[in-house]
DSSP file (Angstrom, degrees, kcal/mol; ACC not computed):
  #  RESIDUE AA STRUCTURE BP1 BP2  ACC     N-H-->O    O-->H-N    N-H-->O    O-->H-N    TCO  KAPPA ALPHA  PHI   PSI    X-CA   Y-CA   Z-CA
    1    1 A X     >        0   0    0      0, 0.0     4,-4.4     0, 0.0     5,-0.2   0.000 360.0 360.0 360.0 -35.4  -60.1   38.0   33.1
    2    2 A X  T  4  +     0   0    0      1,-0.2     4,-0.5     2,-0.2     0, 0.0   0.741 360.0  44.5 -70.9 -16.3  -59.4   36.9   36.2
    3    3 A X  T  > S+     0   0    0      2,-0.2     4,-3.2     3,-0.1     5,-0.3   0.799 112.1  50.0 -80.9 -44.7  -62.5   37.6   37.9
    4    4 A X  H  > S+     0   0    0      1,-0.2     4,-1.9     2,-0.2     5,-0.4   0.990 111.5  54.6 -65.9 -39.0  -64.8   36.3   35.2
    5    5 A X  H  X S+     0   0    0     -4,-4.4     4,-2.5     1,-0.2    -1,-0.2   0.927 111.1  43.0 -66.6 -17.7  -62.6   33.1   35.3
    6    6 A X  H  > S+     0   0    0     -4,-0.5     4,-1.6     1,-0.3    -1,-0.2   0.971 114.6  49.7 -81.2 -52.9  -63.1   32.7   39.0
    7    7 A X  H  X S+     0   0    0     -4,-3.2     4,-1.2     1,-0.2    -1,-0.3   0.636 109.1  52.4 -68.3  -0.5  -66.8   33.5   38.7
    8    8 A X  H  X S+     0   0    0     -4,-1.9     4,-4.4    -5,-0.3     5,-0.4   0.876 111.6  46.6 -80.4 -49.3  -67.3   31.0   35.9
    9    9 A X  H  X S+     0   0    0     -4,-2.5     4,-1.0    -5,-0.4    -2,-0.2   0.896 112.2  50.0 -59.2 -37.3  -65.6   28.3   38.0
   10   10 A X  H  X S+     0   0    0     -4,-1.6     4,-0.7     1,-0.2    -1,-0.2   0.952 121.0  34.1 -62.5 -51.4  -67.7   29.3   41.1
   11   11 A X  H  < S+     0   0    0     -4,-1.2    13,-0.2     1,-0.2    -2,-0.2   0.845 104.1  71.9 -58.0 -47.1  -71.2   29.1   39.0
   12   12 A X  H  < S+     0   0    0     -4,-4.4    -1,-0.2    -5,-0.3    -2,-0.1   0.860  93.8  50.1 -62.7 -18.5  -70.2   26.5   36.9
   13   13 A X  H  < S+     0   0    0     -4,-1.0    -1,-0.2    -5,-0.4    -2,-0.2   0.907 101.2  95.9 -64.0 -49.9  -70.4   23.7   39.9
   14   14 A X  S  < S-     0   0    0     -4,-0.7    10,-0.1     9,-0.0    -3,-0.0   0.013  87.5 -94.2 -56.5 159.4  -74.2   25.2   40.6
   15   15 A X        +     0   0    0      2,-0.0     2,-0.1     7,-0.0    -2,-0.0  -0.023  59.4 140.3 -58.7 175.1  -77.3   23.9   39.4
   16   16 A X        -     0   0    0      6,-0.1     6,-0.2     7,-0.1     3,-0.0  -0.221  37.2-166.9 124.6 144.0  -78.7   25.4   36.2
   17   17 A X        -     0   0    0      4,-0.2     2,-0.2    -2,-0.1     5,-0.1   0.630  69.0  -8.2-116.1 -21.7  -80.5   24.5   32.8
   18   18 A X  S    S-     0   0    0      3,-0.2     7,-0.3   121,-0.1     4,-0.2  -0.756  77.2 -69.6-159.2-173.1  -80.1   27.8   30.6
   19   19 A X  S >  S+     0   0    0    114,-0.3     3,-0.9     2,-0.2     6,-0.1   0.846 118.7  58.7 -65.8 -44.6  -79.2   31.2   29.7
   20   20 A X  T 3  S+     0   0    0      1,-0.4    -1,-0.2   117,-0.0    76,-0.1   0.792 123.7  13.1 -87.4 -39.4  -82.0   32.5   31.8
   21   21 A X  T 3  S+     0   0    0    116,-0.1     2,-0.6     1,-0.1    -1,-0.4  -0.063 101.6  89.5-120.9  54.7  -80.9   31.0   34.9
   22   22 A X    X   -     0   0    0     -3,-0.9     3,-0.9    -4,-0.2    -1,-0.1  -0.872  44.7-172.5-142.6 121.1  -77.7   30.0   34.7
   23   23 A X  T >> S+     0   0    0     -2,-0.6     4,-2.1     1,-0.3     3,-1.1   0.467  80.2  70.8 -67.7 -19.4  -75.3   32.5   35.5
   24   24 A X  H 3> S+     0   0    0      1,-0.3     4,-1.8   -13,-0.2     5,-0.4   0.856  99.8  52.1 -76.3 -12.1  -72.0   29.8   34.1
   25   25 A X  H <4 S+     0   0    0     -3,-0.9    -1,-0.3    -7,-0.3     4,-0.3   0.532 106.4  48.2-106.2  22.8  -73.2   30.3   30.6
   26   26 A X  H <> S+     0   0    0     -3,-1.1     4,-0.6     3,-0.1    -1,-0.2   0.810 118.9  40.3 -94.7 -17.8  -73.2   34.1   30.9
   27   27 A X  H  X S+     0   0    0     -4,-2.1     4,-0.5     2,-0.3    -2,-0.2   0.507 109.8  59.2 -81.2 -13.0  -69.6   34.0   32.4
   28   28 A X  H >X S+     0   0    0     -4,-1.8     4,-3.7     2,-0.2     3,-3.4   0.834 114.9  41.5 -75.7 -86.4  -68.5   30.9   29.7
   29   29 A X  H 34 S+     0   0    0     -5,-0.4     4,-0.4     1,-0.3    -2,-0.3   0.709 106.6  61.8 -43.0 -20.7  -69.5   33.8   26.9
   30   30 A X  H 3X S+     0   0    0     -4,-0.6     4,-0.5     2,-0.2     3,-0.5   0.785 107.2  43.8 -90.9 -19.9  -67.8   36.6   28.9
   31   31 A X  H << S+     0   0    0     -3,-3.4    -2,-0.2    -4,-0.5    -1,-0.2   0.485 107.7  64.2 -95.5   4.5  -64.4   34.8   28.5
   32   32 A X  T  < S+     0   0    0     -4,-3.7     3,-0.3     2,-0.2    -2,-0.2   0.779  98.2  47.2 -82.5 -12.7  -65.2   34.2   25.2
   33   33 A X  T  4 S+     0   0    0     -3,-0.5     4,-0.4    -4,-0.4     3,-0.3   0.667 114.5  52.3 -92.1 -10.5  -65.3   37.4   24.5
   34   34 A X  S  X S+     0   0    0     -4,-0.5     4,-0.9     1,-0.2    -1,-0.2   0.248  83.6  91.7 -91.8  22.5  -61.8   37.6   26.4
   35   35 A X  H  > S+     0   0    0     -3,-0.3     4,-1.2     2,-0.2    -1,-0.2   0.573  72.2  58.7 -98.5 -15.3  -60.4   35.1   24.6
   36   36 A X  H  > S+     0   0    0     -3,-0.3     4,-4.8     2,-0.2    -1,-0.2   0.860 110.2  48.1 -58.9 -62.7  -58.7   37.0   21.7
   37   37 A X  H  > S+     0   0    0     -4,-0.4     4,-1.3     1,-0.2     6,-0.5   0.806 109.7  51.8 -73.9 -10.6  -56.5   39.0   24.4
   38   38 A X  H  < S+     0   0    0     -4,-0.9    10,-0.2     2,-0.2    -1,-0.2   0.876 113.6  45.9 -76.9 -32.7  -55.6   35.9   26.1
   39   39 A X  H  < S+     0   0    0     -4,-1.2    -2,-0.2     1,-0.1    -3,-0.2   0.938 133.2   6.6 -53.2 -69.1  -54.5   34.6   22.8
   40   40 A X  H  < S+     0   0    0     -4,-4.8     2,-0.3    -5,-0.1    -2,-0.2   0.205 110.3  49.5-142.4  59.0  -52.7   37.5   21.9
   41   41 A X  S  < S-     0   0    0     -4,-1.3     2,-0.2    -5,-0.1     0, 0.0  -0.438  97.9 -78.7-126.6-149.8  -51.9   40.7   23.9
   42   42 A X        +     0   0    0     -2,-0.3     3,-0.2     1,-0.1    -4,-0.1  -0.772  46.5 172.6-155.5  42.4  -50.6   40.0   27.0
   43   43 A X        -     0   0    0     -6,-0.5    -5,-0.1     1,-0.2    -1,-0.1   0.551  54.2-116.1 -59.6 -24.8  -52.9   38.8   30.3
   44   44 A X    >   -     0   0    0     -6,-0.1     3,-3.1     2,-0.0    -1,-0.2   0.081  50.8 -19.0  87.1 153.3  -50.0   38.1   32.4
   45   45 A X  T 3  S-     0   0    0      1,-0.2    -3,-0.0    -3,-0.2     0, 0.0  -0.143 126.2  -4.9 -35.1 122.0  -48.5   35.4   34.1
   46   46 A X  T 3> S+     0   0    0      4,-0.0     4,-4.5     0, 0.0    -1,-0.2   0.076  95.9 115.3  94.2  -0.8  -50.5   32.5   34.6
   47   47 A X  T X4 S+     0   0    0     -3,-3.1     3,-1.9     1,-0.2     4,-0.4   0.875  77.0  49.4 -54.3 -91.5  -53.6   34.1   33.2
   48   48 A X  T 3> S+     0   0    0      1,-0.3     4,-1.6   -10,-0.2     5,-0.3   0.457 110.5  49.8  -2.5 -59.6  -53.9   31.8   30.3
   49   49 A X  H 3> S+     0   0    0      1,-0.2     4,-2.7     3,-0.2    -1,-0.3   0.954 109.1  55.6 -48.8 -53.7  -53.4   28.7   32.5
   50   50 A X  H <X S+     0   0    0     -4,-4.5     4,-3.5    -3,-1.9    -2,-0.2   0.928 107.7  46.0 -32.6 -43.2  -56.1   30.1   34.6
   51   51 A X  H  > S+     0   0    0     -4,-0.4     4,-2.1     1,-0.2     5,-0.3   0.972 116.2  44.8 -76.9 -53.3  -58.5   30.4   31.6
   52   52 A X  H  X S+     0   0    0     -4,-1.6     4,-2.0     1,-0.2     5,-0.4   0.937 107.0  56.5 -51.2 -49.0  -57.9   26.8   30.3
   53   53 A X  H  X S+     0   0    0     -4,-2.7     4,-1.2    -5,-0.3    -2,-0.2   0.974 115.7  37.4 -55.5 -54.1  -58.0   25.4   33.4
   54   54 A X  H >X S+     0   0    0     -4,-3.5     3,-1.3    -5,-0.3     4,-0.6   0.957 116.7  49.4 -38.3 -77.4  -61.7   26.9   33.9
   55   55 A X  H 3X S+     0   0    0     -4,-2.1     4,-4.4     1,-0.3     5,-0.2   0.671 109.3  51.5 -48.9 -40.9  -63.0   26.5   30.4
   56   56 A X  H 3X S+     0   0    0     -4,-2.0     4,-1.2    -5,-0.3    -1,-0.3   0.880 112.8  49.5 -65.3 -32.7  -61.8   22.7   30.3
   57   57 A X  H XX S+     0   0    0     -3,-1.3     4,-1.5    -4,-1.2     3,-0.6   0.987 113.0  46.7 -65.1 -51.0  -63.9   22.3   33.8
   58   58 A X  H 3< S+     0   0    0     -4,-0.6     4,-0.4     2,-0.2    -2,-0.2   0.832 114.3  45.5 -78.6 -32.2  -66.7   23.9   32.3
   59   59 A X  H 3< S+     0   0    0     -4,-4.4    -1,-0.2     1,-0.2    -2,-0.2   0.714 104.5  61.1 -78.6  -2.1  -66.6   21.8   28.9
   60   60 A X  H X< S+     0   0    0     -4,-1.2     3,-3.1    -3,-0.6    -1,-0.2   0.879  91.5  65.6 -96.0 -34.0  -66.1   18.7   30.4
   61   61 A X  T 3< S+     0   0    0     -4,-1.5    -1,-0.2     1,-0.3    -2,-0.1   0.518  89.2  70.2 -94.0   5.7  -69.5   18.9   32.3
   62   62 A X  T >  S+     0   0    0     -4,-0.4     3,-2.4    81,-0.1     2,-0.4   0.542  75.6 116.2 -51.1 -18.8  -71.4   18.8   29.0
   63   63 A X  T <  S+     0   0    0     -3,-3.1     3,-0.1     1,-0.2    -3,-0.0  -0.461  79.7   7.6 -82.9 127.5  -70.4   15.5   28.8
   64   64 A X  T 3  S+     0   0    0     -2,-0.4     2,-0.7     1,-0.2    -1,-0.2   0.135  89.5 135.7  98.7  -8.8  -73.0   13.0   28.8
   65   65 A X    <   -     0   0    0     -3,-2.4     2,-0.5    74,-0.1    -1,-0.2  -0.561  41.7-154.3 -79.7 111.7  -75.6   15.6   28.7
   66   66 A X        +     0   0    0     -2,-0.7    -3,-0.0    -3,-0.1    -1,-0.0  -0.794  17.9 168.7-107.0 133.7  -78.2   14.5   26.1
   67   67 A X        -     0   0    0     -2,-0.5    -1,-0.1     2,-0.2     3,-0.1   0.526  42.4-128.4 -59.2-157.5  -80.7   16.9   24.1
   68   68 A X  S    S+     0   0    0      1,-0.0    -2,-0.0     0, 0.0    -1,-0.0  -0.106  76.9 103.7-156.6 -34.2  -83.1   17.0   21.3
   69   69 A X        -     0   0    0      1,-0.1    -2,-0.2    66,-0.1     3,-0.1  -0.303  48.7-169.1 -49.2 155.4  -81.4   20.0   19.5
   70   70 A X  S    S+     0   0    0      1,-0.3     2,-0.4    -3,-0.1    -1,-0.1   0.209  78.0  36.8-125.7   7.5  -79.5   18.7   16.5
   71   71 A X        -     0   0    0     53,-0.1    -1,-0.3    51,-0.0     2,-0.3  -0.990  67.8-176.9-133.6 146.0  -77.8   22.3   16.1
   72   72 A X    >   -     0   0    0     -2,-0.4     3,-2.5    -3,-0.1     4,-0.2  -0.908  37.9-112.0-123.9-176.2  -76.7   24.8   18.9
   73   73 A X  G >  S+     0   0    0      1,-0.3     3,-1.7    -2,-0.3     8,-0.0   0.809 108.9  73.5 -74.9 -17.5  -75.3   28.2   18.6
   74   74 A X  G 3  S+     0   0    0      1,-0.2    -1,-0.3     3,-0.0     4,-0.2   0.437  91.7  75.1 -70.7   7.5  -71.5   27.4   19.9
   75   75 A X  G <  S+     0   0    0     -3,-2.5    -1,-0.2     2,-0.1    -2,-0.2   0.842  74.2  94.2 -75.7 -30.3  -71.6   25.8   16.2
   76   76 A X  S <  S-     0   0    0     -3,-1.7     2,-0.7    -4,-0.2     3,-0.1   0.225 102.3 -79.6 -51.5-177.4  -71.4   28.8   14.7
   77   77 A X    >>  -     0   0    0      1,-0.2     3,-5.1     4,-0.0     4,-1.6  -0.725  40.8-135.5-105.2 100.7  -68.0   30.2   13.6
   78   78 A X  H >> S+     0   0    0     -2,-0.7     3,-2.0     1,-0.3     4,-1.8   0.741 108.1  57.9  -1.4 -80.3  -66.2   31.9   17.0
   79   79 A X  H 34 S+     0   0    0      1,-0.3    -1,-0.3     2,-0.2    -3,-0.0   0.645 111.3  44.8 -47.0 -25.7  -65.1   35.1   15.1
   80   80 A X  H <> S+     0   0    0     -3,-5.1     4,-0.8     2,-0.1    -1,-0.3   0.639 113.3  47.7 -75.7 -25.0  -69.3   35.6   14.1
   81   81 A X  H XX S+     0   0    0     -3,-2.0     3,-1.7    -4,-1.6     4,-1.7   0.984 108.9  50.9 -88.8 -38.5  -70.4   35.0   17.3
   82   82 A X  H 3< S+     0   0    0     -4,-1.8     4,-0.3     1,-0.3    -1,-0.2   0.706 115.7  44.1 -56.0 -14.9  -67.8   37.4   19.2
   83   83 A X  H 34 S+     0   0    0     -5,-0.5    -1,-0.3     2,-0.1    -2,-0.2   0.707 123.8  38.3-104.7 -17.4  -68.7   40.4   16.7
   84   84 A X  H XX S+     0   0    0     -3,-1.7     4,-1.7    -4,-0.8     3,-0.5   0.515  95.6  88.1-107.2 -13.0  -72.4   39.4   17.2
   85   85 A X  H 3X S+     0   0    0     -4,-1.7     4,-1.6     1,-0.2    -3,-0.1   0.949  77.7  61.7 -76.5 -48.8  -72.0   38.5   21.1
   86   86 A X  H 34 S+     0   0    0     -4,-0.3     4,-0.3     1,-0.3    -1,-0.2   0.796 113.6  35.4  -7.4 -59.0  -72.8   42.2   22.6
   87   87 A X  H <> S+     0   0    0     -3,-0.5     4,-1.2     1,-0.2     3,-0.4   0.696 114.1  56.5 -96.3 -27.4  -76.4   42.3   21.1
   88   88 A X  H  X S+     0   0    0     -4,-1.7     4,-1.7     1,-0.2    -2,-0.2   0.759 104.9  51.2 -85.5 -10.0  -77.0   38.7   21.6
   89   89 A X  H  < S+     0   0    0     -4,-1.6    -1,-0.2     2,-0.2    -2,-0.2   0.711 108.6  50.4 -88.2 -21.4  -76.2   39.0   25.5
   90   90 A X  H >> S+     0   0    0     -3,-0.4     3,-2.5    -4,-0.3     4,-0.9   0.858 114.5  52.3 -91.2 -61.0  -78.9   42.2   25.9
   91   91 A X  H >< S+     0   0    0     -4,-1.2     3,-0.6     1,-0.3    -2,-0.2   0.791 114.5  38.1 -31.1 -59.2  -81.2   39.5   24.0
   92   92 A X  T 3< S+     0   0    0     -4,-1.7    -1,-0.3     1,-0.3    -2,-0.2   0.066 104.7  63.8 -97.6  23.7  -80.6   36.8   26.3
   93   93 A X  T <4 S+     0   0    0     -3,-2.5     2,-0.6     2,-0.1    -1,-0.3   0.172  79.2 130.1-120.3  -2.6  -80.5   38.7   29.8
   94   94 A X    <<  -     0   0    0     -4,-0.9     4,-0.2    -3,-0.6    -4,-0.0  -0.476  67.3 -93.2 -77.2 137.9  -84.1   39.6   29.2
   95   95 A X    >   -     0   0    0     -2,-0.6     3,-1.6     2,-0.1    -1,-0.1   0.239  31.8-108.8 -45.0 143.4  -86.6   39.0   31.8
   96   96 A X  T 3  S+     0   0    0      1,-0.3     2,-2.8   -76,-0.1     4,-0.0   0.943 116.9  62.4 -15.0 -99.3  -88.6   35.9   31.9
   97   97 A X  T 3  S+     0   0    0      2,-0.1    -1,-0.3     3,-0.0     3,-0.2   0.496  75.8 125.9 -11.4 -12.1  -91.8   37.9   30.9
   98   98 A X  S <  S-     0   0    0     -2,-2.8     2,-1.1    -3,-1.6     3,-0.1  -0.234  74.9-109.2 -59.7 157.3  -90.2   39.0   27.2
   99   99 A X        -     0   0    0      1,-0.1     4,-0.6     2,-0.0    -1,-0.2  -0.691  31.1-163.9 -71.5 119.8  -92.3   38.1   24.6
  100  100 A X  S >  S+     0   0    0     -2,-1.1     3,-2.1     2,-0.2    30,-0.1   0.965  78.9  63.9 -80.9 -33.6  -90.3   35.5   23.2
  101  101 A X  T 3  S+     0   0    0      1,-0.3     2,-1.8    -3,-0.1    29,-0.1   0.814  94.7  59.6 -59.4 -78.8  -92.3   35.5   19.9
  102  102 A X  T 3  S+     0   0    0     27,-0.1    -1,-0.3    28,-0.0    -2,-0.2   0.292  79.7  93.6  15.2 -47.7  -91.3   38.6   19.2
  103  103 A X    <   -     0   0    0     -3,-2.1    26,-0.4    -2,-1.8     2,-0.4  -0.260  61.5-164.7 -81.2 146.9  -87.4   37.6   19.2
  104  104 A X    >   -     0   0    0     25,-0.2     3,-3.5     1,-0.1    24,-0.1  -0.939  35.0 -93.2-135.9 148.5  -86.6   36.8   15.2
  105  105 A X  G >> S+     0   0    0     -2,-0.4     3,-3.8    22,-0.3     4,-0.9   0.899 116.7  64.1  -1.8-102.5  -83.3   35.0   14.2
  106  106 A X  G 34 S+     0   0    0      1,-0.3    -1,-0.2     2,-0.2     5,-0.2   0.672  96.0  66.6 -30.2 -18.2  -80.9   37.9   13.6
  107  107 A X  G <4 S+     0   0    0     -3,-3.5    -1,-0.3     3,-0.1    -2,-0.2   0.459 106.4  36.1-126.0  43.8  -81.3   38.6   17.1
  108  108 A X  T <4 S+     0   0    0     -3,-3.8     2,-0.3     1,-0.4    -2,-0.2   0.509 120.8  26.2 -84.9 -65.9  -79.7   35.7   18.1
  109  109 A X  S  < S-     0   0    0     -4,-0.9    -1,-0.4     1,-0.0     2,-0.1  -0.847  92.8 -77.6-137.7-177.1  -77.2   35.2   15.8
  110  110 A X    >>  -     0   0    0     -2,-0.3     3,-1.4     1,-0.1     4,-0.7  -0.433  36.4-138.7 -55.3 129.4  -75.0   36.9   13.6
  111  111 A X  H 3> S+     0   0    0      1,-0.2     4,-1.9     2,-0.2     5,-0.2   0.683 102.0  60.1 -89.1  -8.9  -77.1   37.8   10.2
  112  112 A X  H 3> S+     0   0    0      1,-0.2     4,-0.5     2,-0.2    -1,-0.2   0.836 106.0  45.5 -48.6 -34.6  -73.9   36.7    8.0
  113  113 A X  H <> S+     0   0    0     -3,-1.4     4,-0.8     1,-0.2    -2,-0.2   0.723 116.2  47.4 -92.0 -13.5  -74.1   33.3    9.4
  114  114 A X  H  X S+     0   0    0     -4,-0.7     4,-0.9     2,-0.2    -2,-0.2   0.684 108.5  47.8 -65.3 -36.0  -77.9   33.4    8.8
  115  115 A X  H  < S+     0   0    0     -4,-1.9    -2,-0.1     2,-0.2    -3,-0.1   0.583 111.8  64.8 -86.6 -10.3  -77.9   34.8    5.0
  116  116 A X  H  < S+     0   0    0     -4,-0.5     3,-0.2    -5,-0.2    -2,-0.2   0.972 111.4  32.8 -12.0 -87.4  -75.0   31.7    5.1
  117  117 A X  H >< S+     0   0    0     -4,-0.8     3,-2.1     1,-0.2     5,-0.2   0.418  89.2 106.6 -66.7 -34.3  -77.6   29.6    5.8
  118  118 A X  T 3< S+     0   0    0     -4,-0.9    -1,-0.2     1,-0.3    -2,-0.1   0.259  88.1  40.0 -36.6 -18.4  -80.6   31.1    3.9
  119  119 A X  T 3  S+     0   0    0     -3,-0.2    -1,-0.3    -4,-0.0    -2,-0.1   0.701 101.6 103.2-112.9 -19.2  -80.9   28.6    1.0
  120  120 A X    <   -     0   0    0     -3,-2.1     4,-0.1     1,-0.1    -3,-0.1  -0.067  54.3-163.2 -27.9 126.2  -80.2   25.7    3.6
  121  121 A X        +     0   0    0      2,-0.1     2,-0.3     4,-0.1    -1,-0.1   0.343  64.8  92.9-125.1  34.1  -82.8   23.5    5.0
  122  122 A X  S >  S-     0   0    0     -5,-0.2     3,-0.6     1,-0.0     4,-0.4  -0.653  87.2 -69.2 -95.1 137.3  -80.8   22.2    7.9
  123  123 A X  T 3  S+     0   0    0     -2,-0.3    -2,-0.1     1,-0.2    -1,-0.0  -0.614 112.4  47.6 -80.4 148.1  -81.2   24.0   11.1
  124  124 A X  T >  S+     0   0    0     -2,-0.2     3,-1.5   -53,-0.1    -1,-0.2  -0.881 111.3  59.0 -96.2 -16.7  -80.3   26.8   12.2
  125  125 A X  T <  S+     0   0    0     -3,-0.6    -2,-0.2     1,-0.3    -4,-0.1   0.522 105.8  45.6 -60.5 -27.3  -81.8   28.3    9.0
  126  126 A X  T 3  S+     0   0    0     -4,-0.4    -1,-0.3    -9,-0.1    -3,-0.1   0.601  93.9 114.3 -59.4 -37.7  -85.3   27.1    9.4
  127  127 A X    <   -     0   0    0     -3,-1.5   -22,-0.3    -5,-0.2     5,-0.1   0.010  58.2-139.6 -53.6 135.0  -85.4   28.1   12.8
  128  128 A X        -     0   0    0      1,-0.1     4,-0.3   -24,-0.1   -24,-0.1  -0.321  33.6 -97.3 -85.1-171.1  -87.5   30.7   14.4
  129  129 A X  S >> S+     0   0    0    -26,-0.4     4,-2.6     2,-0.2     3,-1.1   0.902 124.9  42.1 -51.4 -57.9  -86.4   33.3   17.3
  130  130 A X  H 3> S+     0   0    0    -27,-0.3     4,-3.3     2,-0.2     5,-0.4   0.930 108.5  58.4 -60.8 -43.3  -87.9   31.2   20.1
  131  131 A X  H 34 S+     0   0    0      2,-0.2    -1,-0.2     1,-0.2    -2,-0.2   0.508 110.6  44.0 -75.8  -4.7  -86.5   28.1   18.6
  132  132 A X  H X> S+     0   0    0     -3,-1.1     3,-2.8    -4,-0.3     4,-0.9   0.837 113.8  49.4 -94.9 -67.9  -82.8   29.7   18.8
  133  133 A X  H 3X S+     0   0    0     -4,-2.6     4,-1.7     1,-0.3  -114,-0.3   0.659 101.6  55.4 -48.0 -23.8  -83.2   30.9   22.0
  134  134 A X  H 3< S+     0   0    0     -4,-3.3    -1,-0.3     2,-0.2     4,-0.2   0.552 112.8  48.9 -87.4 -10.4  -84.6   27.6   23.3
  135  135 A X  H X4 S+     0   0    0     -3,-2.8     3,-3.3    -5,-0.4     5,-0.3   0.891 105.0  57.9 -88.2 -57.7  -80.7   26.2   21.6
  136  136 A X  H 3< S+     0   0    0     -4,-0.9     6,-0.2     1,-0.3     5,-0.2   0.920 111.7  44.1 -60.2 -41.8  -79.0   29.2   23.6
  137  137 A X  T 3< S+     0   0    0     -4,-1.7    -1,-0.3    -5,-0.2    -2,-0.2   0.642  78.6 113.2 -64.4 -18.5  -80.8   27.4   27.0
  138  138 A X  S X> S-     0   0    0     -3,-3.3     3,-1.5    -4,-0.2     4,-0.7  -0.083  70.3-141.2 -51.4 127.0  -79.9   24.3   26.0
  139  139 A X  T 34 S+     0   0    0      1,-0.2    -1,-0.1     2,-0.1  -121,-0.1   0.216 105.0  78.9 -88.8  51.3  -77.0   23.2   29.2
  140  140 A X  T 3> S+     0   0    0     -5,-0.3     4,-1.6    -4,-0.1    -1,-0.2   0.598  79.9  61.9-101.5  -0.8  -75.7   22.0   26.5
  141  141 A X  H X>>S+     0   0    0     -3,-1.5     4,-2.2     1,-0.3     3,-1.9   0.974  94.4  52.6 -63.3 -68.0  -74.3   25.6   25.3
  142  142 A X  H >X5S+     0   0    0     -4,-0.7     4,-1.5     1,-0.3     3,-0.6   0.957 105.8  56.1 -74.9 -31.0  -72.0   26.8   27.6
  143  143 A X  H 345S+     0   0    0      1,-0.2    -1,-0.3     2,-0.2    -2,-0.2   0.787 112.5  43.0 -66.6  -0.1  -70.1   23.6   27.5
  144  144 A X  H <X5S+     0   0    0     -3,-1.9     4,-0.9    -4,-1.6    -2,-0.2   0.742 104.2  57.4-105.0  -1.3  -69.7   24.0   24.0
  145  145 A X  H <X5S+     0   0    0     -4,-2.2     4,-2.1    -3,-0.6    -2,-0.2   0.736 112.2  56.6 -64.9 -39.4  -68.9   27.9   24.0
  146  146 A X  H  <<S+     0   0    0     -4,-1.5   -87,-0.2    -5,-0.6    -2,-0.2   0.832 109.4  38.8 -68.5 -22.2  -65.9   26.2   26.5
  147  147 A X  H >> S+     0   0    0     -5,-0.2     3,-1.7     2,-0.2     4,-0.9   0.923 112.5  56.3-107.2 -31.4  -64.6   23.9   24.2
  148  148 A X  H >X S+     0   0    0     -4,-0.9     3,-2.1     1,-0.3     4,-1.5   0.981 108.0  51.2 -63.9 -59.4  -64.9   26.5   21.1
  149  149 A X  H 3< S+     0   0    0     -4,-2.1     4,-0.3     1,-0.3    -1,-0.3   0.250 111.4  47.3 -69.0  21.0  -62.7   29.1   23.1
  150  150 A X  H <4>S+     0   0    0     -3,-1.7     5,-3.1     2,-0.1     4,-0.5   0.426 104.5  62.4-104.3  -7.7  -59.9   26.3   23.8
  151  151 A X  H <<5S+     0   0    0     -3,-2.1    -2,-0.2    -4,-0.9    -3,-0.1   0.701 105.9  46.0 -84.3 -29.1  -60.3   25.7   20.4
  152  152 A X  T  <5S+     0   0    0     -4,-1.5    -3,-0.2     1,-0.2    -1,-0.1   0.955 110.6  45.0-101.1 -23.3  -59.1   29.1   19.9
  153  153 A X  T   5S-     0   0    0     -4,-0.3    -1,-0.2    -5,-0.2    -2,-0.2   0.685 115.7-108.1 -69.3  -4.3  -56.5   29.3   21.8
  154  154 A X  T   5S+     0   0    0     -4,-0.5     2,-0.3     1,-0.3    -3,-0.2   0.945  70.9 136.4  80.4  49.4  -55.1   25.9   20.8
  155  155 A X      < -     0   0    0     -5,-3.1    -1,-0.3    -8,-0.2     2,-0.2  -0.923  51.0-128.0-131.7 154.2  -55.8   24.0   24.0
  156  156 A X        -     0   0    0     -2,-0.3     2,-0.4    -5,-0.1  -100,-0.1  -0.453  39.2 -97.0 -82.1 139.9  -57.1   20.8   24.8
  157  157 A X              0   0    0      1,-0.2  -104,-0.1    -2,-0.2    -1,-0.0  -0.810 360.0 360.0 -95.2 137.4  -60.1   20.2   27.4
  158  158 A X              0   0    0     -2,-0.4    -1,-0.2  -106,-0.3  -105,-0.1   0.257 360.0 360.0 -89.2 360.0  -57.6   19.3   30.5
């Protein structure tokens, strides 16, 4: 935990727009996925401060950053995206070249929170593969993956 926090802090000063190159938002989502054992097993002294301290650095430098999305994926519910985040990280580490049509919905996000959504005509549910992926790129994402894992541990962005 302590190495992803340290490489999230390093990356998260560097440039970068998206998933594709930006290395903070794979390292935001890899201590999201540690964010259950920092809540509750046992990380060790100071770990927890550690993680908070990152994550608050990293949510705060969303701020001010303006878009055109009106939904991204850090909206979805923490506990779906961590049971969905495994296959959505092989999705979004694929090379530049991918055929992006290709990519459908479900292998984005979780397909509970999509059959959710399914009678909805609000994004994400309208959305195509690309048109999720183009949310996951957004910089606005990993600062809002940051602020959703202080939200589960019951911290404040510092």
């Amino acid at each position: 935990m302590r190495d992803c926090a340290r490489r999230l802090d390093t990356t998260a000063s560097g440039p970068g727009s998206g998933a594709g190159d930006d290395p903070g938002l794979f390292w935001t989502l890899g201590l999201l996925m540690l964010v259950p054992y920092v809540a509750f097993g046992n990380p060790g002294p100071g770990v927890e401060d550690e993680v908070i301290a990152v994550l608050s650095r990293v949510a705060r430098g969303g701020d001010g950053r303006a878009c055109t999305h009106s939904w991204h994926p850090y909206e979805a519910g923490v506990d779906d995206v961590l049971e969905h985040l495994p296959a959505g990280l092989e999705v979004l580490s694929y090379p530049v070249d991918q055929a992006v049509e290709e990519l459908l919905p479900e292998d984005l996000l979780p397909a509970d929170y999509l059959d959710e959504l399914e009678d909805d005509e609000a994004e994400p549910a309208n959305l195509s593969g690309p048109e999720i992926l183009a949310r996951w790129q957004c910089p606005r994402t990993a600062p809002g993956f940051a602020r959703a894992a202080l939200d589960y541990l019951g911290a404040t962005v510092r």
